[in-house]
mmCIF file as Biopython writes it, N, C-alpha, C and O atoms, coordinates in Angstrom:
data_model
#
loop_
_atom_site.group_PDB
_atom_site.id
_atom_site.type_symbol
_atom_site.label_atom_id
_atom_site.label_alt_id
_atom_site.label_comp_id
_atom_site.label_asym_id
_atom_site.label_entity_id
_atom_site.label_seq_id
_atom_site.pdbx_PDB_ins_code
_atom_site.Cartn_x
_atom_site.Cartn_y
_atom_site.Cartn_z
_atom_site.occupancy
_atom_site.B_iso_or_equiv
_atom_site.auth_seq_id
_atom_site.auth_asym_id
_atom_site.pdbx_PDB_model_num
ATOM 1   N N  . UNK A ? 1  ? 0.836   -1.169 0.000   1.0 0.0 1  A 1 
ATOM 2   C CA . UNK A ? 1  ? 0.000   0.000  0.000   1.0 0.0 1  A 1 
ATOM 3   C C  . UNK A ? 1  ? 0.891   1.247  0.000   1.0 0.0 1  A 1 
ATOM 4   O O  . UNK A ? 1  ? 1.944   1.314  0.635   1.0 0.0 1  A 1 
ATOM 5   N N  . UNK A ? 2  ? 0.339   2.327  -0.837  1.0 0.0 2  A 1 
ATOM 6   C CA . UNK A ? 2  ? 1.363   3.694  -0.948  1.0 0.0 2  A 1 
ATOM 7   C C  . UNK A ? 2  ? 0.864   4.560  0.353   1.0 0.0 2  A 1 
ATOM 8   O O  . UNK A ? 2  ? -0.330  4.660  0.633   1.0 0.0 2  A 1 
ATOM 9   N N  . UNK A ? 3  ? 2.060   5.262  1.227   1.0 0.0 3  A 1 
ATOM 10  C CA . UNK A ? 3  ? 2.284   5.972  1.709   1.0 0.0 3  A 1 
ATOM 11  C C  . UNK A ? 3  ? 1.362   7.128  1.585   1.0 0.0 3  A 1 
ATOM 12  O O  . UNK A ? 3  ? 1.773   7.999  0.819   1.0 0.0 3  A 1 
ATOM 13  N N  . UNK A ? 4  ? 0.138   7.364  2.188   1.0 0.0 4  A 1 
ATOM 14  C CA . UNK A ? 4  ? -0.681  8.816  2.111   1.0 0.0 4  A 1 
ATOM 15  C C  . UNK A ? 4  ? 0.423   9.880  2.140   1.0 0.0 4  A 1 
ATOM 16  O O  . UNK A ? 4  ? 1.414   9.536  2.784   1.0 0.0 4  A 1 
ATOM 17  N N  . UNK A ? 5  ? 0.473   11.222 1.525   1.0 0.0 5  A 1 
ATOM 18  C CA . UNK A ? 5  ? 1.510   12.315 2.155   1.0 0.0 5  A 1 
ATOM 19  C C  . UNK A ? 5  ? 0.584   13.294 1.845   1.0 0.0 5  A 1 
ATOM 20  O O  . UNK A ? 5  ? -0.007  13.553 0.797   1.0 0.0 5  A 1 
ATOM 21  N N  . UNK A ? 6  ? 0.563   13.803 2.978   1.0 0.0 6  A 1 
ATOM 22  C CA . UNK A ? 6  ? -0.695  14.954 3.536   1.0 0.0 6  A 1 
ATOM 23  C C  . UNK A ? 6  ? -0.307  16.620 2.557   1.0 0.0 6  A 1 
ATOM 24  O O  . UNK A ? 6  ? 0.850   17.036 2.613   1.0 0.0 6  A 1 
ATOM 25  N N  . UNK A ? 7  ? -0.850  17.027 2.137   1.0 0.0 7  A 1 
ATOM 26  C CA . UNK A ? 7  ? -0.712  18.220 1.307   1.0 0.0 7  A 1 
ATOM 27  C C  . UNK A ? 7  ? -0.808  19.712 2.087   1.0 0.0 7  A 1 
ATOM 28  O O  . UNK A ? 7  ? -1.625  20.331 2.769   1.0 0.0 7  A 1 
ATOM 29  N N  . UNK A ? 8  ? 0.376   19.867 1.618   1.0 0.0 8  A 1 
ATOM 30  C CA . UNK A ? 8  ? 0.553   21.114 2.690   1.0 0.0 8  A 1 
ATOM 31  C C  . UNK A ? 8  ? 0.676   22.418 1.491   1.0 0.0 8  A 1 
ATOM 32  O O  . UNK A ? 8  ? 0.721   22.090 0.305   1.0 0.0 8  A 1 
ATOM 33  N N  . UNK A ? 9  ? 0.718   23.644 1.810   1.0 0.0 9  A 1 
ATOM 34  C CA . UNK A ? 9  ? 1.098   24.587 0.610   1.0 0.0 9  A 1 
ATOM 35  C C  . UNK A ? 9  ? 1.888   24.792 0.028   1.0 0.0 9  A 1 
ATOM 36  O O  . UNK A ? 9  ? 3.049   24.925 0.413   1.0 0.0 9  A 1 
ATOM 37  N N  . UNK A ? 10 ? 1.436   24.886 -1.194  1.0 0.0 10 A 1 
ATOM 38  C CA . UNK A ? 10 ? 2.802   24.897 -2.521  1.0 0.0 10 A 1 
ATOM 39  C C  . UNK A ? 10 ? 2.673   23.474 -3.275  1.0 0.0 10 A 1 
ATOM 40  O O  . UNK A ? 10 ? 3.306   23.311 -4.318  1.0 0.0 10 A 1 
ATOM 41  N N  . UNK A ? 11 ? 1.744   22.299 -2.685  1.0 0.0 11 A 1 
ATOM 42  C CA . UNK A ? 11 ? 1.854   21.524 -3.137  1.0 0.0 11 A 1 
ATOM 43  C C  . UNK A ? 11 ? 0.938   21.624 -4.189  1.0 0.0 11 A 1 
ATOM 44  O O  . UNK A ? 11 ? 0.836   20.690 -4.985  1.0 0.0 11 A 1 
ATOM 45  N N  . UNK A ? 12 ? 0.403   22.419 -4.273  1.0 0.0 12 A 1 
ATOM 46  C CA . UNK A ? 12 ? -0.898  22.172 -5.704  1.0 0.0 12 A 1 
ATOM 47  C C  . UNK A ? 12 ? -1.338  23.400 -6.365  1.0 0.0 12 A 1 
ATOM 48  O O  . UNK A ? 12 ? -0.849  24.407 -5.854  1.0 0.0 12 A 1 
ATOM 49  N N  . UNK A ? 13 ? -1.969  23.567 -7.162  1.0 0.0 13 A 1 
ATOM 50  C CA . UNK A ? 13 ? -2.824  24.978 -7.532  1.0 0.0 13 A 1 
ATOM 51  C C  . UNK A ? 13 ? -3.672  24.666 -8.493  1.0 0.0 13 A 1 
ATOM 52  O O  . UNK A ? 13 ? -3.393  23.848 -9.371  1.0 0.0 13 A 1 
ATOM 53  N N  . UNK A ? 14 ? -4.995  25.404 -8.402  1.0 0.0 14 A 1 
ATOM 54  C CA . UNK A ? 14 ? -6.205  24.665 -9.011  1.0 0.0 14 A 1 
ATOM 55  C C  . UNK A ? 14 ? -5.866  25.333 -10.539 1.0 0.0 14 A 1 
ATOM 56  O O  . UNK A ? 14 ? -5.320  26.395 -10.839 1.0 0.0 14 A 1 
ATOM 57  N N  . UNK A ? 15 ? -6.401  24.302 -11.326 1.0 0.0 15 A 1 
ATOM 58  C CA . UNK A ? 15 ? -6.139  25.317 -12.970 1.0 0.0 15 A 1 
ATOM 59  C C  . UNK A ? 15 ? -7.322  26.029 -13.338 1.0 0.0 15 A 1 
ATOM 60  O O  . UNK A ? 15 ? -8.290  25.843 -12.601 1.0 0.0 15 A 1 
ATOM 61  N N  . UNK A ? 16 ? -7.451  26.718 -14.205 1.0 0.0 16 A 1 
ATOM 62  C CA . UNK A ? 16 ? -8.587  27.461 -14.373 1.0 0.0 16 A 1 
ATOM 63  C C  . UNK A ? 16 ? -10.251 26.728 -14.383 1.0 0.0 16 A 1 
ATOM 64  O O  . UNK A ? 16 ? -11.345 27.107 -13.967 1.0 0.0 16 A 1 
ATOM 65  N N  . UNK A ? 17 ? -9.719  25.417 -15.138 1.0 0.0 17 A 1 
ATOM 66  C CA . UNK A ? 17 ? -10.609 24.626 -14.962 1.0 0.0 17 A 1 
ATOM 67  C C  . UNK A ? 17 ? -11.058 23.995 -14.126 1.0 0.0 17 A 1 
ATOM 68  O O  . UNK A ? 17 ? -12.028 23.300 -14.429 1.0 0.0 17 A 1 
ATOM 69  N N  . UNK A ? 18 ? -10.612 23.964 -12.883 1.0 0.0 18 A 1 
ATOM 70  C CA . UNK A ? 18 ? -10.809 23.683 -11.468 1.0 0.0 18 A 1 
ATOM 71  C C  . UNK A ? 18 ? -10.411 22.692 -11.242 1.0 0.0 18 A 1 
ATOM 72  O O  . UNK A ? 18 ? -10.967 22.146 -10.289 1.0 0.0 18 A 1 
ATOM 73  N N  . UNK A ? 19 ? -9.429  22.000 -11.839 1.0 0.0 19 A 1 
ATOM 74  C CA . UNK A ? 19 ? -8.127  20.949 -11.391 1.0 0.0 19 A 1 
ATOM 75  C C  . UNK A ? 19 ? -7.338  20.911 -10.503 1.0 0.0 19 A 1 
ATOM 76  O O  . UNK A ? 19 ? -6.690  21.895 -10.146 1.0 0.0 19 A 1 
ATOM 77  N N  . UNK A ? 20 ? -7.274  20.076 -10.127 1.0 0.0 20 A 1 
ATOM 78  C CA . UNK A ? 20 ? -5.665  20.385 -8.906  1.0 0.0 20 A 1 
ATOM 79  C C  . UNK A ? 20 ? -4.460  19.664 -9.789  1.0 0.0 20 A 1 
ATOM 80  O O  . UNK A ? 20 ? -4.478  18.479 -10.123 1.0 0.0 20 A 1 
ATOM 81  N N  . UNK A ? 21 ? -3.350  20.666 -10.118 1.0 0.0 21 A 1 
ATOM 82  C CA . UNK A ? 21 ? -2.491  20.473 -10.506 1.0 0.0 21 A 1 
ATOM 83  C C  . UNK A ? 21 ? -1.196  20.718 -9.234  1.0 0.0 21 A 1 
ATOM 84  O O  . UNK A ? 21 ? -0.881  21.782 -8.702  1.0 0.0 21 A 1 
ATOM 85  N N  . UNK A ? 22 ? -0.574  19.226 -8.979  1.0 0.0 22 A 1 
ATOM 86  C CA . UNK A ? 22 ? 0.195   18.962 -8.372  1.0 0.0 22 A 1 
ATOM 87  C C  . UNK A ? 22 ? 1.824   20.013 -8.873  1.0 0.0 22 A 1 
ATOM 88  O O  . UNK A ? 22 ? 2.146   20.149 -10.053 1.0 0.0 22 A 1 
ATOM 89  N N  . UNK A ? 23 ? 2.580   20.590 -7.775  1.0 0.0 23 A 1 
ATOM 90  C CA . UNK A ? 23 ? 3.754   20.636 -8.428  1.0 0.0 23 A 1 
ATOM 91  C C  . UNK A ? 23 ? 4.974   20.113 -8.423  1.0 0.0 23 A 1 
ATOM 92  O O  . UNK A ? 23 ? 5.029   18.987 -7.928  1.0 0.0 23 A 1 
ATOM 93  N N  . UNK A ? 24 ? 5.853   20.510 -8.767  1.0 0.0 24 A 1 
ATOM 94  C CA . UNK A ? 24 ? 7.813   19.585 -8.767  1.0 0.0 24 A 1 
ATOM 95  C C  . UNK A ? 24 ? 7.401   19.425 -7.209  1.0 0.0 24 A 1 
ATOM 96  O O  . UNK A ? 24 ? 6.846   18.371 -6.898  1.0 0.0 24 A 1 
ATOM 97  N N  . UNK A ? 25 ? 7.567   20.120 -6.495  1.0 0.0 25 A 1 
ATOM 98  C CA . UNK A ? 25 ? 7.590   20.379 -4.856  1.0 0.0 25 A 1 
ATOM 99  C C  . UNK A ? 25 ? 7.221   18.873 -4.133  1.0 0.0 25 A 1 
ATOM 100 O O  . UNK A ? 25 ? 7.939   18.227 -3.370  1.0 0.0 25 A 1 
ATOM 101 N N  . UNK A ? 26 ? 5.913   18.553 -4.613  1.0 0.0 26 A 1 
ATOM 102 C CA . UNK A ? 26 ? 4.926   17.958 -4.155  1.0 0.0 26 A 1 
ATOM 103 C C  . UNK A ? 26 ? 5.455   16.463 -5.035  1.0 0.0 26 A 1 
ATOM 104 O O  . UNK A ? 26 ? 5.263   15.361 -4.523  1.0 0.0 26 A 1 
ATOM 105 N N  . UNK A ? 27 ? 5.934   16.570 -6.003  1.0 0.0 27 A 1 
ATOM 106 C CA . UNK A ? 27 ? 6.388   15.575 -6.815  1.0 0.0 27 A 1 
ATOM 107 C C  . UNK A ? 27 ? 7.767   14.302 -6.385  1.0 0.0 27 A 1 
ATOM 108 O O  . UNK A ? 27 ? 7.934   13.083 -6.418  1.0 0.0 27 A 1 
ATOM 109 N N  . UNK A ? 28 ? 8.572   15.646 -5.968  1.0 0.0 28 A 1 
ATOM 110 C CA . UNK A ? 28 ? 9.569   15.471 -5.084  1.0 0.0 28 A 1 
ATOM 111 C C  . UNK A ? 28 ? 8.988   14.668 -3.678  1.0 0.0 28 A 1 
ATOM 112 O O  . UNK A ? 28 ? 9.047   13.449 -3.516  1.0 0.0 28 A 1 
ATOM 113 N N  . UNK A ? 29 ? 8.621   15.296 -3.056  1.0 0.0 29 A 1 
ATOM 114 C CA . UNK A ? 29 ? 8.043   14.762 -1.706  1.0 0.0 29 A 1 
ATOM 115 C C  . UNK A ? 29 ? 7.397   13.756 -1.732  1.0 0.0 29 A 1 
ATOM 116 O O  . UNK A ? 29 ? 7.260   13.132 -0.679  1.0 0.0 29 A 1 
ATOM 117 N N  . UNK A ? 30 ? 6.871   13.339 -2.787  1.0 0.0 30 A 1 
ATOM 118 C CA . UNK A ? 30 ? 6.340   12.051 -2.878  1.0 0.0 30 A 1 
ATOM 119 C C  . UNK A ? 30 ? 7.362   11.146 -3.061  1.0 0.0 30 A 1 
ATOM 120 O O  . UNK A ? 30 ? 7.222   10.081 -2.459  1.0 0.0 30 A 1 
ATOM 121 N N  . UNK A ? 31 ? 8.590   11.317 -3.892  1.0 0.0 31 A 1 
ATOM 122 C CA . UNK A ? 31 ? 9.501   10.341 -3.787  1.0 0.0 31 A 1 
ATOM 123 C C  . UNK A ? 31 ? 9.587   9.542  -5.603  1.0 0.0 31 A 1 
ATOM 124 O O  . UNK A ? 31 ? 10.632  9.256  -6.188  1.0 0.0 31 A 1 
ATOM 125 N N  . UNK A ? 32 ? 8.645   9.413  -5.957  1.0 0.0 32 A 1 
ATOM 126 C CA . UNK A ? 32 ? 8.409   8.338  -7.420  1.0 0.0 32 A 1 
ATOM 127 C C  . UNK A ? 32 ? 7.511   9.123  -8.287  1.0 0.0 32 A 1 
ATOM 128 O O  . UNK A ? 32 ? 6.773   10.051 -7.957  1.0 0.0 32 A 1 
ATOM 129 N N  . UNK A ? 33 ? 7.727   8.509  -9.648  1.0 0.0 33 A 1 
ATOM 130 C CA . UNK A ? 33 ? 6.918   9.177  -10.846 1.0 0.0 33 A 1 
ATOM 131 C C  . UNK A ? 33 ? 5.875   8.440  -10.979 1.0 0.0 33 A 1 
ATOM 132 O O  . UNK A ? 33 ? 6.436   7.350  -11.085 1.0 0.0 33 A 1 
ATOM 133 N N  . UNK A ? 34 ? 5.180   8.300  -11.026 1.0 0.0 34 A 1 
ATOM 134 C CA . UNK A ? 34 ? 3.763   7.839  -11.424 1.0 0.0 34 A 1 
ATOM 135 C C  . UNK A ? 34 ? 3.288   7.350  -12.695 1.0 0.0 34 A 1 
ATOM 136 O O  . UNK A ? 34 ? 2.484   6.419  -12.748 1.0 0.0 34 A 1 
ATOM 137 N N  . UNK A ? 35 ? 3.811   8.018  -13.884 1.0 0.0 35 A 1 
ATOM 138 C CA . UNK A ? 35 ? 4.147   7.659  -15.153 1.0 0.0 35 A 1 
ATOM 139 C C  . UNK A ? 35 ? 2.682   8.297  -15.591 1.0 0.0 35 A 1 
ATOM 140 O O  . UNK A ? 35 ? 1.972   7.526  -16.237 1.0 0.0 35 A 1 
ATOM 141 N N  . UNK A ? 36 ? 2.281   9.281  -15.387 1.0 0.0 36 A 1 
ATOM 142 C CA . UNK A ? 36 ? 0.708   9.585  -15.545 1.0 0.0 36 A 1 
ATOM 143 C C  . UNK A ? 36 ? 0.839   10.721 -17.104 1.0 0.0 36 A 1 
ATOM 144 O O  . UNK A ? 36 ? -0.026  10.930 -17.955 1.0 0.0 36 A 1 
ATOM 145 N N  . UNK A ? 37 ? 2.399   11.333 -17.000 1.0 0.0 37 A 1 
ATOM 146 C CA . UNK A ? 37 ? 2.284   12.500 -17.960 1.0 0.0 37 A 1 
ATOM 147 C C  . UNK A ? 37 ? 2.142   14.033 -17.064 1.0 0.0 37 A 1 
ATOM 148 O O  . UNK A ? 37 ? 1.812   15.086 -17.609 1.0 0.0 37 A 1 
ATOM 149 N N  . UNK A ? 38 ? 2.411   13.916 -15.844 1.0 0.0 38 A 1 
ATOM 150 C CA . UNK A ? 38 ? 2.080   15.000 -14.923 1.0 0.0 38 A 1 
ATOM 151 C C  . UNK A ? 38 ? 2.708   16.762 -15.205 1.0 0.0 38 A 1 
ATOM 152 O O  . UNK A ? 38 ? 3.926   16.615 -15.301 1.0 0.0 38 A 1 
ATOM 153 N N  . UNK A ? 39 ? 2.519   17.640 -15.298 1.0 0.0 39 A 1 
ATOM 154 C CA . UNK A ? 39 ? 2.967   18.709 -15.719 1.0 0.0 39 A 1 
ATOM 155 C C  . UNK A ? 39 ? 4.076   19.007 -15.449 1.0 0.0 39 A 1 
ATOM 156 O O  . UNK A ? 39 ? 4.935   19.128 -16.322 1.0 0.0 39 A 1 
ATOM 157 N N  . UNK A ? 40 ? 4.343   19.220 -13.989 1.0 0.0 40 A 1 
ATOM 158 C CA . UNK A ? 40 ? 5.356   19.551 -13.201 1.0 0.0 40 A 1 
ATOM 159 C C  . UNK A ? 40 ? 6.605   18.138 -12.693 1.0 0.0 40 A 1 
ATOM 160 O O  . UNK A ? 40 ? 7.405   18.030 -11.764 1.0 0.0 40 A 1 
ATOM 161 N N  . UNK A ? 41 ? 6.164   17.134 -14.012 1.0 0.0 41 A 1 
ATOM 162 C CA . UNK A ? 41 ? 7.142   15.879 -13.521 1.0 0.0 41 A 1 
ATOM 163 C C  . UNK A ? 41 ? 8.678   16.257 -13.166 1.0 0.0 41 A 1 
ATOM 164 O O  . UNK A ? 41 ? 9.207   16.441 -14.262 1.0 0.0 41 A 1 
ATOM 165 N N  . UNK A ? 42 ? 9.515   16.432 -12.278 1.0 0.0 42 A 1 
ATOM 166 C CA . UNK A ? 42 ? 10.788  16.208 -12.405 1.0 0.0 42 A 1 
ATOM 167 C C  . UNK A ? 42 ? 10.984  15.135 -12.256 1.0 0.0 42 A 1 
ATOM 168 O O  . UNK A ? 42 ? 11.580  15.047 -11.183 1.0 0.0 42 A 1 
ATOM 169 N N  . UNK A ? 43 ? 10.806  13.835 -12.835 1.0 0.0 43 A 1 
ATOM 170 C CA . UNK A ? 43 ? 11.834  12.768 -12.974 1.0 0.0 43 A 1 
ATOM 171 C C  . UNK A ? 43 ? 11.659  13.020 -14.689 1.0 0.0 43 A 1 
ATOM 172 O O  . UNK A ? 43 ? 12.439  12.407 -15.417 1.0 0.0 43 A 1 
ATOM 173 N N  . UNK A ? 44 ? 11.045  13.558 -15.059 1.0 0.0 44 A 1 
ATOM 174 C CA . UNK A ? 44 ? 11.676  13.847 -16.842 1.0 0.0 44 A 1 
ATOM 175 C C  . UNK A ? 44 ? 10.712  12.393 -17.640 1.0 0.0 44 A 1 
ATOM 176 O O  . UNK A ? 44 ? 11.024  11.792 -18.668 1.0 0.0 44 A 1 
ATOM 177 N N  . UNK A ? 45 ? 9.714   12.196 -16.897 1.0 0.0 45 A 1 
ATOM 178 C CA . UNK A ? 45 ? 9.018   11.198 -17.856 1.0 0.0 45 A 1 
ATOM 179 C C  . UNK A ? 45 ? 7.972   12.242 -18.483 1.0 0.0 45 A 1 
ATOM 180 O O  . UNK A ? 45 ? 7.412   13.235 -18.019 1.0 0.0 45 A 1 
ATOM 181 N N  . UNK A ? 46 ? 7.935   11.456 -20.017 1.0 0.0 46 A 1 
ATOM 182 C CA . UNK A ? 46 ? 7.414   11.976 -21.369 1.0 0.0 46 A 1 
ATOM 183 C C  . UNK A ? 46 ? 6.416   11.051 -21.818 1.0 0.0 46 A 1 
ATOM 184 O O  . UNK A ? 46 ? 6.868   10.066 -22.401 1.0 0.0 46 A 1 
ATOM 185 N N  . UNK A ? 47 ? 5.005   11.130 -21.677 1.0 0.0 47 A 1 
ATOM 186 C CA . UNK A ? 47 ? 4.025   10.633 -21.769 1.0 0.0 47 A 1 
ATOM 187 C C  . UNK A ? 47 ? 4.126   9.863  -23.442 1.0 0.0 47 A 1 
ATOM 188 O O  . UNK A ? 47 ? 4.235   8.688  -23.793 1.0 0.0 47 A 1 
ATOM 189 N N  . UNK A ? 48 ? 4.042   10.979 -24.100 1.0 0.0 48 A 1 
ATOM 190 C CA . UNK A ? 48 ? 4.276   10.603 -25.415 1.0 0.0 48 A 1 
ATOM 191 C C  . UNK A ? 48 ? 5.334   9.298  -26.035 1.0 0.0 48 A 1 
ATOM 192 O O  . UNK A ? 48 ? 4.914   8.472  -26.846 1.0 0.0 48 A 1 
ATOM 193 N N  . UNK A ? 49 ? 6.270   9.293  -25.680 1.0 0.0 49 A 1 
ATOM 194 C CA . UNK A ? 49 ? 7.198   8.449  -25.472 1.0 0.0 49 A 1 
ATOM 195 C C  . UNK A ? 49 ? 7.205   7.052  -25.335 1.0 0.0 49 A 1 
ATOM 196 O O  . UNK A ? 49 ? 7.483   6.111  -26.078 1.0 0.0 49 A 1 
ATOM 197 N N  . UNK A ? 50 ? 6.736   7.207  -23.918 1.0 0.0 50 A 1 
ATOM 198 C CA . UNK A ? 50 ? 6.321   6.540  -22.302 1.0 0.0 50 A 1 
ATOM 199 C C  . UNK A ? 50 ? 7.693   6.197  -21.913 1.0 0.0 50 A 1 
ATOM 200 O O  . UNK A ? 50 ? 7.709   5.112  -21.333 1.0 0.0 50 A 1 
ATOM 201 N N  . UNK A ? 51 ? 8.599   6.621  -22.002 1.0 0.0 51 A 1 
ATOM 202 C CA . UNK A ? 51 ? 10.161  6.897  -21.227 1.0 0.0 51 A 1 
ATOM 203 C C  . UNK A ? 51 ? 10.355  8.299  -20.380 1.0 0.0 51 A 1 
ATOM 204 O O  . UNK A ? 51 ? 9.625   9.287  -20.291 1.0 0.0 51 A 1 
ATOM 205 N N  . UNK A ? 52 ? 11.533  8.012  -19.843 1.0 0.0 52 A 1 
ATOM 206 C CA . UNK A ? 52 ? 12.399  9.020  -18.518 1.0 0.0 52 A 1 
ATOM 207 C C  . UNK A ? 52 ? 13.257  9.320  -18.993 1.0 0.0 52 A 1 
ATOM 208 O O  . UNK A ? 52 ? 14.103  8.540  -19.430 1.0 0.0 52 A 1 
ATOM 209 N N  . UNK A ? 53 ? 13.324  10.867 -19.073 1.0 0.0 53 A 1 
ATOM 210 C CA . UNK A ? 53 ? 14.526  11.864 -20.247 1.0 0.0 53 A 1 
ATOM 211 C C  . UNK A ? 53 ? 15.895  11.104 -19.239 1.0 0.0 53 A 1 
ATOM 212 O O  . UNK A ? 53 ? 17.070  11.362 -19.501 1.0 0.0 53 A 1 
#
């Protein structure tokens, strides 16, 4: 089972469309990529692809 990690500020910001878009910050703190295509990925995975720059 994955580790809940509680969301504190800076970790998100809603998009206009009323999304919660996660950021690097929050990306980081989680520890792993997800492989979802996420905006703010720093591990450098490329949806399109489906590889890690």
């Amino acid at each position: 089972m994955k580790k809940l990690i509680p969301l504190e500020e800076g970790d998100f910001y809603l998009s206009k469309e009323g999304y919660k878009v996660f950021t690097e910050k929050y990306h980081l703190k989680r520890g792993y990529c997800c492989e979802s295509g996420c905006r703010h990925c720093p591990y450098g995975f490329d949806k399109k692809t489906n590889r890690r720059a």
